[in-house]
C-alpha positions in Angstrom: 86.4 98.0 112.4 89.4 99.7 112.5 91.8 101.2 109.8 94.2 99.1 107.5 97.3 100.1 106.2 99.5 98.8 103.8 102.9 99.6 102.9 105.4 98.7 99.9 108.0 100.1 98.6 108.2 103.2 95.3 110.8 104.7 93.4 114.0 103.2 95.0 113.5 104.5 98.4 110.3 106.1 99.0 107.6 103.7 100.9 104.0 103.8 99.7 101.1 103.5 102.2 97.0 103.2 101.6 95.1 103.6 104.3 91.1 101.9 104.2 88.1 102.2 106.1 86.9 98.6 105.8 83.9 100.2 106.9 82.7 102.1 103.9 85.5 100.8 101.0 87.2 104.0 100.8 90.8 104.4 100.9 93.9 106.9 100.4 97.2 106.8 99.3 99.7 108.8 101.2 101.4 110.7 98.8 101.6 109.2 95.3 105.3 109.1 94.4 105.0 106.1 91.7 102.1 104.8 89.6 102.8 101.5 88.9 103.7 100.2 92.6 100.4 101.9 94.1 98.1 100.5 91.7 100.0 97.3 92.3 99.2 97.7 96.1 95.5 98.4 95.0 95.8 95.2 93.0 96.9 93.1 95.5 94.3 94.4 98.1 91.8 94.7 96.2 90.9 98.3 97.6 89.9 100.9 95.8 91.6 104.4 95.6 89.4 107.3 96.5 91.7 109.9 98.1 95.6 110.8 97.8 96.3 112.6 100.8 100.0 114.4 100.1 102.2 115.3 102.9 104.4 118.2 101.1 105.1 119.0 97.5 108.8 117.2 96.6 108.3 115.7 93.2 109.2 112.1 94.3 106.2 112.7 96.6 103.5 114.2 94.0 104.6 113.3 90.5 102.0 110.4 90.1 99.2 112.3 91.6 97.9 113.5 87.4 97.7 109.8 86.3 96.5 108.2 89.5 93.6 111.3 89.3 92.9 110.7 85.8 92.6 107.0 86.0 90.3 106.7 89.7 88.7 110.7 90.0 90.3 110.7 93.2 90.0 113.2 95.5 93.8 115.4 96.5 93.9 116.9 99.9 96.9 118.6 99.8 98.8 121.2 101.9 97.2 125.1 101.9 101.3 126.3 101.8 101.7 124.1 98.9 98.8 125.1 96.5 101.3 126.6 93.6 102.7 123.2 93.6 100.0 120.9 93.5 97.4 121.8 90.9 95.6 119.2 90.6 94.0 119.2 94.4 90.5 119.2 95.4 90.7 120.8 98.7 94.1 122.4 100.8 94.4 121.8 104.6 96.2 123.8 106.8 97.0 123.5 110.6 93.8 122.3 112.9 91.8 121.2 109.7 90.6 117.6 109.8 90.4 115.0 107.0 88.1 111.8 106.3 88.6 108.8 104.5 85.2 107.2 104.5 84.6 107.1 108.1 88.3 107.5 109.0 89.5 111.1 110.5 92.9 112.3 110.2 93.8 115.8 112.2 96.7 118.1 110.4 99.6 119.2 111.7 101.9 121.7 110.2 105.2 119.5 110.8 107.5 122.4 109.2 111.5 121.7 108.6 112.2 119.7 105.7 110.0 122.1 103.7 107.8 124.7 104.9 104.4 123.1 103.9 105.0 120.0 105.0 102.0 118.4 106.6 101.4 114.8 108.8 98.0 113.2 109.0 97.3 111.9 112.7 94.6 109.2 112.7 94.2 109.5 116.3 91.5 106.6 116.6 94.0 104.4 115.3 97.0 105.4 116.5 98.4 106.2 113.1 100.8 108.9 112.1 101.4 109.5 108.5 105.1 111.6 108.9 106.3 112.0 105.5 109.6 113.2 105.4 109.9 114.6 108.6 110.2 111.7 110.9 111.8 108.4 109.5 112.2 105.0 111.2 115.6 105.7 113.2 116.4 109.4 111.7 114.8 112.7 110.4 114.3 114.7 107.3 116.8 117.2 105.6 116.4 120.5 106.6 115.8 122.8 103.8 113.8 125.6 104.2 113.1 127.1 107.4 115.6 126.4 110.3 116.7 123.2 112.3 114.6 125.0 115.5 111.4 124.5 112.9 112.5 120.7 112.5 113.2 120.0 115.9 109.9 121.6 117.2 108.1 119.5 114.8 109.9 116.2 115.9 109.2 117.1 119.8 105.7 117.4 119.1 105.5 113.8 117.4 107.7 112.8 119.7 104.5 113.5 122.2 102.2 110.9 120.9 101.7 107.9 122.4 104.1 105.3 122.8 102.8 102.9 121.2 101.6 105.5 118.3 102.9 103.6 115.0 105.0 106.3 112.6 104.7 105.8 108.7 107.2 107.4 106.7 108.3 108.6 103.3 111.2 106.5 103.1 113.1 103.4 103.9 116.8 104.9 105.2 116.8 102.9 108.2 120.3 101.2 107.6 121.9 104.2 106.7 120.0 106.2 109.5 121.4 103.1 111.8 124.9 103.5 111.1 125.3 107.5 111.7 122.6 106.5 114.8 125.3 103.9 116.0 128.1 106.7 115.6 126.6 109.2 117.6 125.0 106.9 120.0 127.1 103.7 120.5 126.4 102.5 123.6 122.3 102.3 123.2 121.6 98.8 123.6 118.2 99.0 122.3 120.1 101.0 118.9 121.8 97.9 118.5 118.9 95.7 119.0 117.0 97.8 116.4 120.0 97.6 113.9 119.9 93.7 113.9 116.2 94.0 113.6 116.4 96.0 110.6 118.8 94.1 109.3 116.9 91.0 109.5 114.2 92.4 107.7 116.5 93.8 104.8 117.4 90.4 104.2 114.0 89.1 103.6 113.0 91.7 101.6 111.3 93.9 104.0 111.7 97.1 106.1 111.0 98.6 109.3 108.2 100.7 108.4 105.8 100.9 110.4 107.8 101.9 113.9 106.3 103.5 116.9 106.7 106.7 118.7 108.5 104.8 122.1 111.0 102.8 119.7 111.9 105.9 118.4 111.5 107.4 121.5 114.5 105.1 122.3 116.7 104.9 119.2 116.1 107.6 117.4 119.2 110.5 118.1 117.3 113.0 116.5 114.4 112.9 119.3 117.2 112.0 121.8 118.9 115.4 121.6 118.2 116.3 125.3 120.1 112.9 126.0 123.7 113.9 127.8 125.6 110.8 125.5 124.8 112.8 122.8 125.2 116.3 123.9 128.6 114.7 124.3 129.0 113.1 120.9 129.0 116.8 119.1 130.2 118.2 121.6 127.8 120.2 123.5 128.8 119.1 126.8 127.8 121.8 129.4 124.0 122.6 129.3 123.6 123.4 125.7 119.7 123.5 124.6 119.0 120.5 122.9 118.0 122.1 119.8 121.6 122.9 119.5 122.4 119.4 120.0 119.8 118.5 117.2 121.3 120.6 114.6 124.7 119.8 115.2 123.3 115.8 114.8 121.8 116.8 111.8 124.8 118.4 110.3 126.5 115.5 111.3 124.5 113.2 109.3 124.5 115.3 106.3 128.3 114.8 106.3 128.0 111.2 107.0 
């Protein structure tokens, strides 16, 4: 059977996910940024947490690992680059290592640019990326540490999964991400689409999280910097690399 995955919301942006082999019982939380809505989650499955699988160290992303440990003896996986941070982990992974949940496999990849351990988990057997906070549904994360070539390289590489690859993130920005999206990009029909989409689900209480790797593929500026519409929107008309188009987006958007 394959995985499940359930999503909900933490903190006042951040997005929760567990992830269970229905196989075997045993499940993960990505990240653990708030106790009370991921034992909710746990509730409301009725799955049991036996992992906590953390992407990078930001405190909205590991401040509920010590109570979710103390209350399940869960196992932490956390990044190698992040050990000083995370002091409660079992075991530290690191580029080319592999993780299991039960009977579930999740490969690592070093996604550096937001920070400089940050880690996704690819559950290639399912089709599931676990981004964090360097891919989000219609933007990217903050750059800071390392250098927007660091971020872009990350976001090409999951830019290389399948289409239909589904991307869970860290957080819901989507309707902010949409509006500096539709300013950069404001003749993408399928941005527009997208927008209403989102906006739908907002109003029913929900979010766009999961998306996949071709929607993003398509509305996403950040993994659209080799597009000339917006080489021409920051004005890099003229053959400029697109990773110079990338940071000038993302400077863009942190002005926005």
């Amino acid at each position: 059977m394959p995985a499940q995955v359930h999503v909900f919301r933490c903190l006042s942006d951040n997005i929760g996910a567990l992830v269970h082999d229905p196989n075997t019982g045993a499940c993960a939380a990505i990240d653990a940024p708030e106790e009370g809505p991921i034992l909710q989650a746990l509730k409301d499955t009725g799955w049991q947490l036996t992992d906590i699988l953390v992407t990078h160290r930001h405190a909205d992303h590991v401040q509920a690992i010590a109570p979710l440990k103390q209350r399940t003896g869960c196992r932490v996986v956390a990044p190698q680059k992040a050990r000083d941070s995370v002091p409660l982990a079992d075991a530290f992974v690191r580029e080319g290592d592999t993780v299991h949940v039960g009977g579930l496999q999740a490969h690592v990849w070093e996604t550096p640019g937001h920070c400089a351990d940050h880690v996704s988990y690819w559950f290639a057997a399912d089709r599931d990326l676990f981004a964090g906070d360097t891919l989000f549904t219609l933007g990217c994360g903050r750059v800071l540490e390392g250098d927007y070539a660091d971020l872009w390289a990350s976001l090409q590489r999951l830019a290389a999964l399948p289409d239909d690859a589904r991307v869970f993130c860290g957080h819901d920005y989507t309707l902010s991400n949409g509006r500096f999206a539709l300013a950069a990009d404001p003749d993408n029909a399928a941005l527009k689409a997208r927008i209403a989409e989102a906006e739908a689900a907002q109003a029913k209480g929900g979010f766009l999280v999961p998306t996949t790797i071709g929607q993003e593929k398509a509305t996403n500026p950040f993994l659209r910097a080799g597009d000339p519409a917006l080489a021409k929107a920051v004005h890099k008309e003229g053959g400029a690399p697109p990773v110079e188009v990338f940071r000038a987006l993302r400077e863009w958007k942190n002005r926005f």
